[in-house]
C-alpha positions as CSV (number, residue, x, y, z in Angstrom):
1,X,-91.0,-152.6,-111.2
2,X,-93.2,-155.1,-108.5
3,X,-91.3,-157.8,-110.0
4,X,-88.0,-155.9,-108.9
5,X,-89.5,-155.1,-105.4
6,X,-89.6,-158.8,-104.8
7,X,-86.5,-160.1,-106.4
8,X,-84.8,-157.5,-103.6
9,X,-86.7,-158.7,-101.0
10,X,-86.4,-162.3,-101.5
11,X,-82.6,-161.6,-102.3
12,X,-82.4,-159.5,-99.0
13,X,-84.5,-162.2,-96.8
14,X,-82.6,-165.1,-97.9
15,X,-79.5,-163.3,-97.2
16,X,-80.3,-162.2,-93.5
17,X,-81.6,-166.1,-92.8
18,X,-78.2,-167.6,-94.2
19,X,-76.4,-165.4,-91.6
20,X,-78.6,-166.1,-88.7
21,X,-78.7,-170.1,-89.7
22,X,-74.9,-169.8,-89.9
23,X,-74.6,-167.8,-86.4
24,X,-77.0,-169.8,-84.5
25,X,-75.3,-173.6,-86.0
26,X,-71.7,-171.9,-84.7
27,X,-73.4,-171.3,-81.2
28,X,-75.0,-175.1,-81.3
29,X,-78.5,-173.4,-81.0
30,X,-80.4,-174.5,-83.6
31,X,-83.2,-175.7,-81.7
32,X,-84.1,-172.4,-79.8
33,X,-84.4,-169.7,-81.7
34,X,-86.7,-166.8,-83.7
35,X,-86.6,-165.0,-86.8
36,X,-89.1,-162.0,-86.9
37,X,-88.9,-159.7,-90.6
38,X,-91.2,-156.5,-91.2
39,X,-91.4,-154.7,-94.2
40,X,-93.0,-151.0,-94.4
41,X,-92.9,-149.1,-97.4
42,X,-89.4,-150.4,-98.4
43,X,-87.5,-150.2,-94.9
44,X,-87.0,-154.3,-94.1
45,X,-86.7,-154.5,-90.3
46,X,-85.1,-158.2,-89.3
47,X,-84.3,-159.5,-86.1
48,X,-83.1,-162.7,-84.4
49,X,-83.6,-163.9,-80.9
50,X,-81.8,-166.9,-79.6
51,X,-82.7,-168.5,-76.5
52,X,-80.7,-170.6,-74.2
53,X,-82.9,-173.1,-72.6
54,X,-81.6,-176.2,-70.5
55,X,-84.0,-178.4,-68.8
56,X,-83.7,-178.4,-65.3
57,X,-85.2,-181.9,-63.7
């Protein structure tokens, strides 16, 4: 049963950075952004932060 517990989370990580590498190559931001995953008890909390930074000088 462990060894299912991982194979879904690995599936389910993998998945979420595809998306977020796919997202953040459409907006030309690869070089600026975060990828932050929790997991409690099951309940896999992801999120994505993408930061637009321009030098100014």
């Amino acid at each position: 049963m462990e060894e299912n517990k991982k194979e879904m989370l690995i599936y389910q990580i993998n998945s979420y950075i595809e998306q977020v590498l796919n997202l953040v190559d459409n907006q030309g931001k690869l070089d600026y952004f975060n990828i932050e995953i929790k997991n409690h008890q099951g309940n896999l909390n992801m999120q994505c932060n993408i930061a637009d930074r321009k030098k100014v000088y």
